[in-house]
C-alpha positions in Angstrom: 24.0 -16.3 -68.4 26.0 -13.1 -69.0 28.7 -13.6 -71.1 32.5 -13.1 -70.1 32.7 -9.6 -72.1 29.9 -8.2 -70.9 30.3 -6.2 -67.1 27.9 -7.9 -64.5 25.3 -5.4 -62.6 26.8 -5.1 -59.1 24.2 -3.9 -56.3 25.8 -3.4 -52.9 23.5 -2.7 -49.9 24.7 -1.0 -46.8 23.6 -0.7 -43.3 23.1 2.8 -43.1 24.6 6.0 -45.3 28.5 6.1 -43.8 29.6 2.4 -44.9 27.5 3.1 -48.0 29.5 6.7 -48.8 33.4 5.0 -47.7 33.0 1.8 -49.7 31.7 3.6 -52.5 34.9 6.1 -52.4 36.7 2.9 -52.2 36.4 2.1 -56.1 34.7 -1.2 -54.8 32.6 -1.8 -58.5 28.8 -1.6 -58.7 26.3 0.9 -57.1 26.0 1.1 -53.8 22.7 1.6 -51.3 22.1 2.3 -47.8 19.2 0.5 -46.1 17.5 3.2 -44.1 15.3 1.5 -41.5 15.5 1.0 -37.5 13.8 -2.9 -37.4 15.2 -2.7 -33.8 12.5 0.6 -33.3 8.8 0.4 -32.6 6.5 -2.3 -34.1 7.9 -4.7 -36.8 4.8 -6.6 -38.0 4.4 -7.5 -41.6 1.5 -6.9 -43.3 -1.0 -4.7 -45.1 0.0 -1.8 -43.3 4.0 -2.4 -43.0 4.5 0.7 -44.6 2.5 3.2 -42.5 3.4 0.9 -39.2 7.0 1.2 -39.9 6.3 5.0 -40.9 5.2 5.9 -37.9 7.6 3.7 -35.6 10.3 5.4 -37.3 8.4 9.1 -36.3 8.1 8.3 -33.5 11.2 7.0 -32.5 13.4 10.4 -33.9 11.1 12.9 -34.7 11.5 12.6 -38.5 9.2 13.8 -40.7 6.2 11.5 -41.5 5.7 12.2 -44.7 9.3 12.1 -46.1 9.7 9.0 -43.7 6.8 7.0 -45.5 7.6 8.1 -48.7 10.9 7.4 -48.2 10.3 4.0 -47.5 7.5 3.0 -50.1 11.0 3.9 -52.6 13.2 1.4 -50.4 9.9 -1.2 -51.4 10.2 -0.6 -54.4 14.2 -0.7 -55.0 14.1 -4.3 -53.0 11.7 -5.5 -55.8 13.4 -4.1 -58.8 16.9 -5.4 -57.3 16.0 -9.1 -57.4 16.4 -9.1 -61.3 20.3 -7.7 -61.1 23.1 -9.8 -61.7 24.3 -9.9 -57.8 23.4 -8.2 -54.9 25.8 -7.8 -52.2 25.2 -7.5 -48.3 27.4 -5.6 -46.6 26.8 -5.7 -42.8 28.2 -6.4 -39.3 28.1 -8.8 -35.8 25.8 -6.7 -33.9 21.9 -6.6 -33.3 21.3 -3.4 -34.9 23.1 -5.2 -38.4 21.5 -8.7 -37.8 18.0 -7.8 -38.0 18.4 -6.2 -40.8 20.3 -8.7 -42.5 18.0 -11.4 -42.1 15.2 -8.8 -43.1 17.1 -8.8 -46.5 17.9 -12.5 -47.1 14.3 -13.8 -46.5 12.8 -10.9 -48.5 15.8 -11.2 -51.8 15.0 -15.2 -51.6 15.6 -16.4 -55.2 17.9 -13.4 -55.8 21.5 -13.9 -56.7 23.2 -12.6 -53.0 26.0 -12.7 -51.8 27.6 -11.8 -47.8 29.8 -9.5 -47.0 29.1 -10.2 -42.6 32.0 -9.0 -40.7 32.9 -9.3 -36.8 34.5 -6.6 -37.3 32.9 -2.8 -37.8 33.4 -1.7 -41.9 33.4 1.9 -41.4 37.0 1.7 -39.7 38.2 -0.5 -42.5 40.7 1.3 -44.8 40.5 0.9 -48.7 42.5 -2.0 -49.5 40.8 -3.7 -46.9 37.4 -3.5 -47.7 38.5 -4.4 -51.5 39.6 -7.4 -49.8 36.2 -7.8 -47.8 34.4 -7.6 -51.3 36.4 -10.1 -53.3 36.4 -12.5 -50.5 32.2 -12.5 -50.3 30.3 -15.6 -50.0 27.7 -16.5 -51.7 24.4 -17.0 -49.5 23.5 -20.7 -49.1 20.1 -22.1 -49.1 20.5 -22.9 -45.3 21.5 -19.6 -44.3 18.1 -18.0 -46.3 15.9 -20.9 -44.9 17.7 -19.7 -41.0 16.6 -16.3 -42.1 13.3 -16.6 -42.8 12.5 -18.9 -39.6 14.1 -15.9 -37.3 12.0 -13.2 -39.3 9.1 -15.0 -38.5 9.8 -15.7 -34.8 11.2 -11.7 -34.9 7.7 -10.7 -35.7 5.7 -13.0 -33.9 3.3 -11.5 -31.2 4.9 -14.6 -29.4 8.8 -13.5 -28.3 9.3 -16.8 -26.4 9.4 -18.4 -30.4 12.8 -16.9 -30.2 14.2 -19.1 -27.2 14.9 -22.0 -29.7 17.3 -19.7 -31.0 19.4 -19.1 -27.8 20.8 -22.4 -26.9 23.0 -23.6 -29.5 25.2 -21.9 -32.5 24.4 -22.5 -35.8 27.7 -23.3 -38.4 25.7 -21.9 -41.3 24.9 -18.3 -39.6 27.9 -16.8 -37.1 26.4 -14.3 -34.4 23.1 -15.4 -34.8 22.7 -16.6 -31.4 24.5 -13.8 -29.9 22.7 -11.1 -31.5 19.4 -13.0 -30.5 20.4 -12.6 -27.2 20.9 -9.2 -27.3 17.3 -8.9 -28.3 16.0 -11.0 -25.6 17.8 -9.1 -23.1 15.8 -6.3 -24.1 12.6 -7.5 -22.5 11.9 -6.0 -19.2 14.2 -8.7 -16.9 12.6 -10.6 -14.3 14.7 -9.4 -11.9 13.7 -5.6 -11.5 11.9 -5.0 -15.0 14.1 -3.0 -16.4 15.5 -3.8 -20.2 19.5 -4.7 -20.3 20.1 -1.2 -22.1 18.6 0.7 -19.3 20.0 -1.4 -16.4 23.1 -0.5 -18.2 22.0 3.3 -18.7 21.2 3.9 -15.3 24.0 1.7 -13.8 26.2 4.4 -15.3 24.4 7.3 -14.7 24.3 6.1 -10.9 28.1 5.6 -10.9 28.8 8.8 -12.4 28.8 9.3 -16.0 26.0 11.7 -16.6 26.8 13.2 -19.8 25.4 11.2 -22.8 28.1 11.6 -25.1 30.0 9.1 -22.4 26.8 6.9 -22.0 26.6 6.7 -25.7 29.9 5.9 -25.9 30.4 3.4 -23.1 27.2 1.6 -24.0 27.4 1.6 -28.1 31.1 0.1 -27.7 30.7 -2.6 -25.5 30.8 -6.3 -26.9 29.1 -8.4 -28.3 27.9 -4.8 -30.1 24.7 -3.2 -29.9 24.9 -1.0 -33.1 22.7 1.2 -31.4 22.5 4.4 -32.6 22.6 7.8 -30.6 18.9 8.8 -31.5 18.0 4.9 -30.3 19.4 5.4 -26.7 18.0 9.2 -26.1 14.7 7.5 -27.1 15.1 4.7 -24.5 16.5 7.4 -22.4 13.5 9.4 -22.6 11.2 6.5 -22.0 12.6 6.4 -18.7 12.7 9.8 -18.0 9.3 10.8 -19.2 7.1 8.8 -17.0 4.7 8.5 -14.2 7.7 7.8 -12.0 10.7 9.4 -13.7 13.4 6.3 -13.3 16.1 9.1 -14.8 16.0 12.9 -15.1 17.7 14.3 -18.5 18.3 17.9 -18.9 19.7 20.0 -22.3 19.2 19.7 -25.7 19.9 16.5 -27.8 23.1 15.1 -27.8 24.4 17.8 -25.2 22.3 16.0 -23.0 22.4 15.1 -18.7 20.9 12.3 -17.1 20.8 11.6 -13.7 19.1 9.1 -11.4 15.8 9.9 -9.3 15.1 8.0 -6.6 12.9 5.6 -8.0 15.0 4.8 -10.2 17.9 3.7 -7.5 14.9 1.5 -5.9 14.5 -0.3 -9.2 18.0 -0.9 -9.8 18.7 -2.1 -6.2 16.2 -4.4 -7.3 13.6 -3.0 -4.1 11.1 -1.9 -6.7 10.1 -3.3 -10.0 9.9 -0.9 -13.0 6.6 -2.4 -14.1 5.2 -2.1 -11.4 5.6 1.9 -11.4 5.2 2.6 -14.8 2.6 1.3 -17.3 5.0 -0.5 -20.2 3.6 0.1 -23.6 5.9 -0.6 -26.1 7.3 -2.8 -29.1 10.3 -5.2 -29.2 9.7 -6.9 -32.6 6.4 -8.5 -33.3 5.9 -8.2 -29.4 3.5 -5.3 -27.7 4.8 -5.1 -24.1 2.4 -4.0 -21.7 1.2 -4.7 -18.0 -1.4 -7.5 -19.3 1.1 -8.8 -21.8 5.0 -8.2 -20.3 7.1 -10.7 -21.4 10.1 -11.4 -19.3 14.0 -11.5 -19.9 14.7 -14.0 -16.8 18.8 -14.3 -18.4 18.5 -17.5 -20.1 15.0 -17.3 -22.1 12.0 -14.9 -22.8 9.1 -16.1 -20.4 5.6 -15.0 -20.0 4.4 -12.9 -17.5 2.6 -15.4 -16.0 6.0 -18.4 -15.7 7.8 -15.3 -14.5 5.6 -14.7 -11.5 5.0 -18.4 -10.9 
C-alpha cells in the first residue's frame, strides 16, 4: 500500500510515438511509452521465437533494419516485465483495429498488473490539452472480465485456426466496446469469397479504378474511413505492393514512397468485376494473425464469417 504522501509511479503506454510525445507535453503525470509493434503485420505466433518472428515481420513489412528492429524489441520484452511491479499502468489507445490488437496484446500479457484504460472512440492525437487531462482522470480501471475477453481474443488472434474468431462477430460484448467491430475489420481482411481480394485492396483498387491514383489520396480516403483502420501509410504501400509485385500485377505503382502512383492493370479490373478470382492468379502467401494464407490453406472472408477454403467452394 503506498501511503497518501508518498507520489504513486505512473506508467502510461501509447500506441505509437505521436500520442506518446502530445500527452507527455500535456503535463499528464508519470512517464510515458510508446508501444512500437505492427501485430496487424506478418506472422503473430507466440512462442520460442516471438522475437525473431516478429523481427523479421516487422523487416519485412517496412524495410527497417533487422538488427535495430530485434534489438529494439527484446527492450520492449523487457520493459513489459519490469512494468508489472509499478504502481499503475495506464493504456492509452483508440476504436480501430490497428489500436485493438494491441490493446488486448497488453491486457492479457500485464494480467495481475495494476491497469487501467484510457480506450477512446475518438482519435487522442487531435485531442487538445485540457482534454486529454480529462481523458486521464476519467480512466477505468480494467476489470477481470475485460482481461479474461483479452486473453480468449489473443488466443483465437494467433490461432493457425482464423475461423476461432467467428464467435466473436455476432454479438457485442458490454465489458469490451469495439471489440466486435474491430474483429470484423480483421476478418474482412481474408481474401473474400467473392473475388479473393482482402477488403483493403477491394478498397485500394476500387479507388484507383475510379480515379484517385495518387497515394497520398488513397491513404487518405482509406485511413479515414469508419469504423477506423489505424492503418498506417507504410502498412498500405506494403499491401499496395503485394498487389503490384506479382505474377499478374492486380495494380501498377510508379515513384518513390509516399510520392507514389497506382493504377489498375487489366487483371486487376477482371478481379474486381468479380470475372477472375485473385487466388486463382496469384499464389497467396501471407499472414493475417496466427493464420498462413496460401493456395492449400486460403481461408475465406464470405461477409458474415471466416470459412475454410474448402465450405467456401462447397
Amino acid at each position: 500500500m503506498v501511503a497518501r504522501d508518498e507520489v504513486e509511479t505512473l506508467i502510461h503506454i501509447h500506441n505509437g510515438d505521436l500520442v506518446a510525445e502530445r500527452v507527455r507535453h500535456s503535463d499528464v503525470p508519470g512517464r510515458h511509452v510508446p508501444f512500437r509493434e505492427s501485430l496487424v503485420t506478418g506472422r503473430v505466433v507466440p512462442g520460442s521465437d516471438w522475437i525473431e518472428s516478429r523481427a523479421r515481420a516487422l523487416h519485412d513489412g517496412n524495410g527497417r533494419d533487422l538488427l535495430r528492429i530485434r534489438t529494439d524489441l527484446v527492450e520492449q520484452e523487457q520493459f513489459l516485465e519490469a512494468v508489472r511491479n509499478e504502481d499503475e499502468i495506464v493504456l492509452w489507445f483508440e476504436h480501430d483495429l490497428y489500436c485493438l490488437v494491441h490493446f488486448v496484446h497488453l491486457l492479457q500479457r500485464l494480467d495481475g498488473a495494476r491497469v487501467s484504460a484510457i480506450w477512446s472512440p475518438e482519435q487522442l492525437g487531435d485531442e487538445d490539452e485540457r482534454s486529454l487531462h480529462l481523458l486521464f482522470e476519467s480512466r477505468r480501471a480494467v476489470t477481470p472480465a475485460m482481461t479474461r475477453i483479452a486473453k480468449d481474443v489473443w488466443q483465437d488472434y494467433t490461432s493457425s485456426d482464423p475461423t476461432r474468431l467467428n464467435r466473436w462477430l455476432t454479438s457485442e460484448s458490454e465489458e469490451f466496446p469495439f471489440l466486435r467491430e474491430g474483429l470484423a475489420l480483421h476478418a474482412a481482411r481474408f481474401p473474400s469469397t467473392r473475388n479473393g481480394l482482402g477488403s483493403i485492396e477491394q478498397q485500394a483498387l476500387e479507388l484507383i479504378a475510379s480515379g484517385t491514383g495518387d497515394f497520398a489520396s488513397l491513404f487518405e480516403t482509406i485511413s479515414g474511413g469508419a469504423p477506423r483502420l489505424g492503418l498506417t501509410d507504410t502498412e498500405l504501400y506494403r499491401l499496395m505492393c503485394g498487389i503490384a509485385w506479382n505474377a499478374a500485377p492486380l495494380a501498377t505503382i510508379a515513384g518513390d514512397f509516399p510520392k507514389v502512383m497506382c493504377t489498375i492493370t487489366p487483371a486487376g479490373e477482371k478481379v474486381l468485376a468479380g470475372e477472375v478470382d485473385a487466388l486463382a492468379v496469384n499464389e497467396p502467401d501471407f499472414w493475417l494473425g496466427g493464420a498462413h494464407v496460401t493456395r492449400e490453406n486460403a481461408w475465406r472472408w464470405d461477409g458474415n464469417r471466416i470459412v475454410s477454403s474448402r465450405s467456401a467452394a462447397s
